[in-house]
N, C-alpha and C positions, 0 to 999 in steps of 0.2 A: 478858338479858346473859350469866347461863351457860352459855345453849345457844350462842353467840356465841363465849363463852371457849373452851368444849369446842373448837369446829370449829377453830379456831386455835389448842391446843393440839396437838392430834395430828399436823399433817405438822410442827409447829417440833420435837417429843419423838419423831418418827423421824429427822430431823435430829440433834438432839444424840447421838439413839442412835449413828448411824451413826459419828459424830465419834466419840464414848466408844468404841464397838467397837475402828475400828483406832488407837485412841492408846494404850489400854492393849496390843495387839499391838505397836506400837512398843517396850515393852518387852523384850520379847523378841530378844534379842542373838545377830542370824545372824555364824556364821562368815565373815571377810575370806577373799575371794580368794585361795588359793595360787599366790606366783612363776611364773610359765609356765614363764621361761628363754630363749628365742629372743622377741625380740619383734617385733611384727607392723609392718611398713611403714605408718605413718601422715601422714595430712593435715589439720595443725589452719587449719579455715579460719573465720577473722574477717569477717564481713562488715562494711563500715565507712561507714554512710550520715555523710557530712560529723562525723567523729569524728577530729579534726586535734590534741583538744586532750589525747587522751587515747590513741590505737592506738600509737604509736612505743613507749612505754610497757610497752604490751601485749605488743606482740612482742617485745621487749627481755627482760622478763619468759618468756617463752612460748620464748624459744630457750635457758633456763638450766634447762631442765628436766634431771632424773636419767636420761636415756634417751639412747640411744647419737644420737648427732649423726648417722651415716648412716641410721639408720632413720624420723626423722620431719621432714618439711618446715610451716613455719610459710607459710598462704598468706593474703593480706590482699585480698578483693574490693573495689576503692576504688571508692566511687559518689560523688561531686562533695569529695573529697580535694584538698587546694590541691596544686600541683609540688612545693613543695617537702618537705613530708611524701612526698610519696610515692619522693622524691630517698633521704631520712633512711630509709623502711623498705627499700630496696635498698639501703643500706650497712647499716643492720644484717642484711640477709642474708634475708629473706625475699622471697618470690615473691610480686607485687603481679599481680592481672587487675582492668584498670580496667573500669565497667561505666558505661553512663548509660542511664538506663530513664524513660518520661514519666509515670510513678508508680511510684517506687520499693518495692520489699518487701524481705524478708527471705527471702523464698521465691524471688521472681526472682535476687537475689545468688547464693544457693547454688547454682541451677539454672545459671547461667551457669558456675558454679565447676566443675560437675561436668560440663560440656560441654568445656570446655577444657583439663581435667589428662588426663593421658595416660592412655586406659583400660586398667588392667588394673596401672597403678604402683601404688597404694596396696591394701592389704589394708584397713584402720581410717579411718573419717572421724572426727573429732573440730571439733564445733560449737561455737566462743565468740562471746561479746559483744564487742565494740569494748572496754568497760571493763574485763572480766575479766582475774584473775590466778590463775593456776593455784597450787598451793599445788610446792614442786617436784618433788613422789613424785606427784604427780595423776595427769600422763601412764602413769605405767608402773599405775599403779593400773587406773587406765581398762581400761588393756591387760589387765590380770590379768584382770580382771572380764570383757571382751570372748572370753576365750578360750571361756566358756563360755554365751553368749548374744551373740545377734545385736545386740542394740541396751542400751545401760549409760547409767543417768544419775546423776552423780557429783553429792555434796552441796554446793550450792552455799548460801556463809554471807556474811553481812557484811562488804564491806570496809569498809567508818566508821561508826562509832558518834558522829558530832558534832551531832546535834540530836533532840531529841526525838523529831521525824515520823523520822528513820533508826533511832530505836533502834526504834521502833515496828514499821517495817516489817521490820527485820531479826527480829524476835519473829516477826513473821508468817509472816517464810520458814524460820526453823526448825520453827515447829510444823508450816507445810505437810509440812517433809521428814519431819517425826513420823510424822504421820497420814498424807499420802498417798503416802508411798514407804515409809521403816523398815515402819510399818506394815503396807500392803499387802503388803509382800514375805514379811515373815511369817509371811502366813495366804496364801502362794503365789500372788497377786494380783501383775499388772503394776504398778510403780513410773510416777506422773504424769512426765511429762517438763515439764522449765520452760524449754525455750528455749537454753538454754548448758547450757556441760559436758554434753555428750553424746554418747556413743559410738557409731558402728553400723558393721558390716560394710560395707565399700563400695560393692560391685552394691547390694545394697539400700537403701542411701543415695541412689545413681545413679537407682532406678526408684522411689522415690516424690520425688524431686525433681521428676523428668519428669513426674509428674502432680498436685504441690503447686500449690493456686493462693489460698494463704491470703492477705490483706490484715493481718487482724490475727489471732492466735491461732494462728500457726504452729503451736507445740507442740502443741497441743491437735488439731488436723487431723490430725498425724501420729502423737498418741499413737492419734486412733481408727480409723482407717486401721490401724494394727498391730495391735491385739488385738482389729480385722475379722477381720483375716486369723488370726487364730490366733497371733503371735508375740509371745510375754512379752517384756517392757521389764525388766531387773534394776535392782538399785538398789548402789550402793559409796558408801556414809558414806563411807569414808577416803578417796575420792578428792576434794578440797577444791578447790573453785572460789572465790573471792571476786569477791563480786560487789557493786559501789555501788549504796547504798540512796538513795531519794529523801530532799532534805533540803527543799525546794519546796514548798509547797501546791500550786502552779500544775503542777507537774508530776505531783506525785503525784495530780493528778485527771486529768491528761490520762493517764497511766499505768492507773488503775485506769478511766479510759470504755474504752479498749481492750480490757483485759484483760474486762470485765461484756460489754460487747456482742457481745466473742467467744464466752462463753460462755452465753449467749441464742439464738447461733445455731445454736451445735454441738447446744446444746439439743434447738433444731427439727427439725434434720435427722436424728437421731441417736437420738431418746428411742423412736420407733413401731419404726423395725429393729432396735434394740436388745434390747428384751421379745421380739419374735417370736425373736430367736436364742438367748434365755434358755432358750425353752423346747429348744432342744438341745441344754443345757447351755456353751454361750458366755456363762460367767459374768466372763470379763475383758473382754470388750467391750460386756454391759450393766453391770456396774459402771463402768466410765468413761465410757460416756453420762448415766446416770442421776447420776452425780457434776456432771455440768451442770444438774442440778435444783438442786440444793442449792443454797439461799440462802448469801448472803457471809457469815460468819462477822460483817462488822459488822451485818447485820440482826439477826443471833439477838445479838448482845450488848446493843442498844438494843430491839429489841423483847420480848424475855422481862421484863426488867425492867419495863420502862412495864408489860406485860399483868398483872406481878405486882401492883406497886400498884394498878390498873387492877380486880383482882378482891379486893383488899383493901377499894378505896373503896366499891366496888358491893355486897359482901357474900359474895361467890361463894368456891368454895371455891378457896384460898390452896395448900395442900401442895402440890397437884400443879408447880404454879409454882415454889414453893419446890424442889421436889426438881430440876425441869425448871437451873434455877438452879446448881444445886450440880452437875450431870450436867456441866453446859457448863465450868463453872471447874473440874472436873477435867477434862476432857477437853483442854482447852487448855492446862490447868497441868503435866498430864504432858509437852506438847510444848517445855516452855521448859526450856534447857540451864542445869546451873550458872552458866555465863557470864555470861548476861543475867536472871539474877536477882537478882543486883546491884545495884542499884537501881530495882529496877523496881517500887518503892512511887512515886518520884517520878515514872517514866514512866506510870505508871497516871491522873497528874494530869493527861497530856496526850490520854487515851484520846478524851472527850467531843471535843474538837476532830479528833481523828483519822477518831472516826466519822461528822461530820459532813460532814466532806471525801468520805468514802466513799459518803455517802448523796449526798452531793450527785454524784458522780462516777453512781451509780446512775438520777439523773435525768434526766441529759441523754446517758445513754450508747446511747441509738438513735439508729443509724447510723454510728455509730462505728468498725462495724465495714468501713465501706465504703471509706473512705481510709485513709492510710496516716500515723499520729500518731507520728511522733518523739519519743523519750523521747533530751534532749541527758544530757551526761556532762561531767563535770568530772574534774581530774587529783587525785583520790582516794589515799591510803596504805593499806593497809593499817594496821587498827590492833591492837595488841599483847590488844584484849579478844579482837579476833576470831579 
C-alpha cells in the first residue's frame, strides 16, 4: 500500500506544486496599463444563442460604457433570438447580424460576425457573454492594455452571489484569475483566456476565426493556437467583467461536462507538440498544453484528503500527505479576495456537494465535447459583494 501511496503521491504534489508556484506569483502587483489617449476603434460583439431573457440588458449596459460613443459599436450575433428582442436591441442602438446555423457554436457566431463587419472598420474586437456586464472603465481599460499587446483578457468576477453553488463557483473564478492569469503574468507567462472579456487586435481576431472550429472550449483552442504561434495573451485585473455564476446543479454539471471534455481533448492534441517545442524553448505554449493535464482542482481537494486518511488507516507514512494538504490550502487560499471570504466558513459546508456535482460532471463528460451544451442565463444584478 505504500509503494501504491508513493505513485499517487507524486503527479498529485507536482500538481499542487505547480498551483503553489503561480499563486504565490499572483502576489506579485504588476503595474496597470498607462491612458493611451486616442482610443482605438472597437467591436464588442455578443454572441446570443437564444439569450432573449438576459442580452437587451447587456447591451443597455455595454452602450454606457466611459469611451467615446464614436469610437466603439456594440454588435449582437442573434442565433434563434425571438422579433421582438431583436426589435428592442435596434432601438437601443446596437448592430444585430442574425445567424441560423444546424449546430450552433460560439465559434461559428463570431466567424460569421467577422465575415460581415466591414473589413478594415475596427482596430480592437472585444468578446462578451450574452450575460456579461462590463464594469464602466472596462472598455477603455481593455483598450489601454491592448495598446501594448495583441490579445488582453480582462478579469472576469461574479455577478451574484445568491446561492451557495454561485458563491462557490465565483471562489473558483477568482482563484483561476489568481493562479492562471495575475500569476502567469508575473513570471511573464501568457494569461488563460476564459471565453469573455477579451481583447484582440482585429486582423488577428479575423484569421483565427477563419480557422476556429471549436464545439466546446472555444477559449482554450484559441488560447493554444496563440502561444503556438509565439504571441503572449496579457492579463488587466482592472478591467472588470461580471459575469453570472451557476446557481443550478443541473446546469452547473452540464457547464463543467463541457468545460472537462474540452480539456481532455486539448489534452490530446496538444500534450506530444507541446514538449517537442519546449525543447526550443516555447515555454508559453507547453505550459498551457500541459496546463490540460492538470487534474480539476475538485479531484485534488477530494482525493488528497481520502489518500490522507487512506495512509493514516494502513500505517503508511502520513507527512508527506500532511504537507501535500497544506501546499493545496495555501495555494488556493492565496487565490480568494477579501471579498468572498466573508463567509466562506459557511460556504465551505457546501463544498462536499459541490464536489460531487464536479466528479459527477467528470463522469459522464466523454463526448461532451462533440455537441454543442447550452449554458441558459437568467436576468442576473449585479451585486454590491461583487
Amino acid at each position: 500500500m505504500s509503494a501504491l501511496l508513493l505513485l499517487l503521491w507524486v503527479p498529485l504534489a507536482l500538481s499542487v506544486g505547480y498551483l503553489l508556484l503561480f499563486s504565490v506569483a499572483g502576489r506579485l502587483r504588476p503595474a496597470p496599463a498607462h491612458p493611451t489617449g486616442a482610443r482605438t476603434r472597437t467591436a464588442v460583439l455578443i454572441p446570443a444563442y437564444r439569450e432573449d431573457a438576459v442580452i437587451a440588458e447587456t447591451v443597455r449596459q455595454s452602450l454606457r460604457q466611459d469611451y467615446p460613443a464614436d469610437r466603439f459599436d456594440v454588435v449582437v450575433i442573434a442565433d434563434g433570438l425571438r422579433g421582438a428582442t431583436v426589435t428592442e436591441l435596434l432601438r437601443l442602438g446596437a448592430r444585430v447580424i442574425p445567424v441560423a446555423f444546424e449546430q450552433s457554436t460560439k465559434a461559428k457566431a463570431l466567424r460569421a460576425a467577422m465575415e460581415t463587419l466591414p473589413a478594415g472598420r475596427y482596430e480592437t474586437v472585444v468578446v462578451l457573454d450574452a450575460d456579461n456586464v462590463m464594469a464602466p472603465d472596462a472598455l477603455a481599460r481593455l483598450d489601454d492594455a491592448r495598446a501594448h499587446a495583441d490579445v488582453v483578457q480582462g478579469r472576469r468576477v461574479a455577478k451574484n452571489l445568491d446561492t451557495p453553488l454561485a458563491r462557490l463557483d465565483a471562489l473558483s473564478e477568482a482563484v483561476n484569475n489568481h493562479v492562471f492569469r495575475r500569476g502567469h503574468a508575473a513570471l511573464g507567462l501568457s494569461a488563460a483566456l476564459i471565453g469573455s472579456g477579451m481583447a484582440f487586435r482585429a486582423e488577428l481576431f479575423a484569421e483565427l476565426m477563419s480557422q476556429a472550429e471549436a464545439v466546446g472550449g472555444f477559449d482554450k483552442e484559441l488560447e493554444l493556437e496563440l502561444t503556438r504561434r509565439g504571441t503572449r495573451i496579457a492579463y488587466a485585473p482592472e478591467a472588470v467583467i461580471f459575469d453570472e455564476k451557476v446557481a443550478a446543479a443541473e446546469v452547473f454539471v452540464r457547464q463543467r461536462r463541457r468545460w472537462l471534455a474540452a480539456q481532455a481533448h486539448y489534452a490530446r492534441a496538444h500534450a506530444v507538440p507541446a514538449l517537442r517545442q519546449l525543447a526550443t524553448g516555447r515555454v508559453d505554449y507547453a505550459d498551457k498544453a500541459l496546463q490540460m493535464l492538470l487534474p480539476p482542482r475538485a479531484v485534488l481537494l477530494a482525493a488528497i484528503p481520502a489518500l490522507s486518511v487512506l495512509a493514516l488507516v494502513t500505517g503508511a507514512a502520513v507527512t508527506p500527505w500532511l504537507v501535500l494538504s497544506a501546499a493545496l490550502a495555501v495555494a488556493i487560499g492565496l487565490g480568494i479576495p477579501a471579498p468572498l471570504r466573508r463567509g466562506l466558513a459557511g460556504d465551505l459546508l457546501h463544498l462536499p456537494r459541490a464536489l460531487a456535482l464536479m466528479l459527477r460532471a467528470l463522469a459522464t463528460s466523454r463526448g461532451a465535447n462533440r455537441r454543442f451544451l447550452h449554458t441558459p442565463h437568467v436576468a442576473a444584478h449585479v451585486t454590491a459583494q461583487s
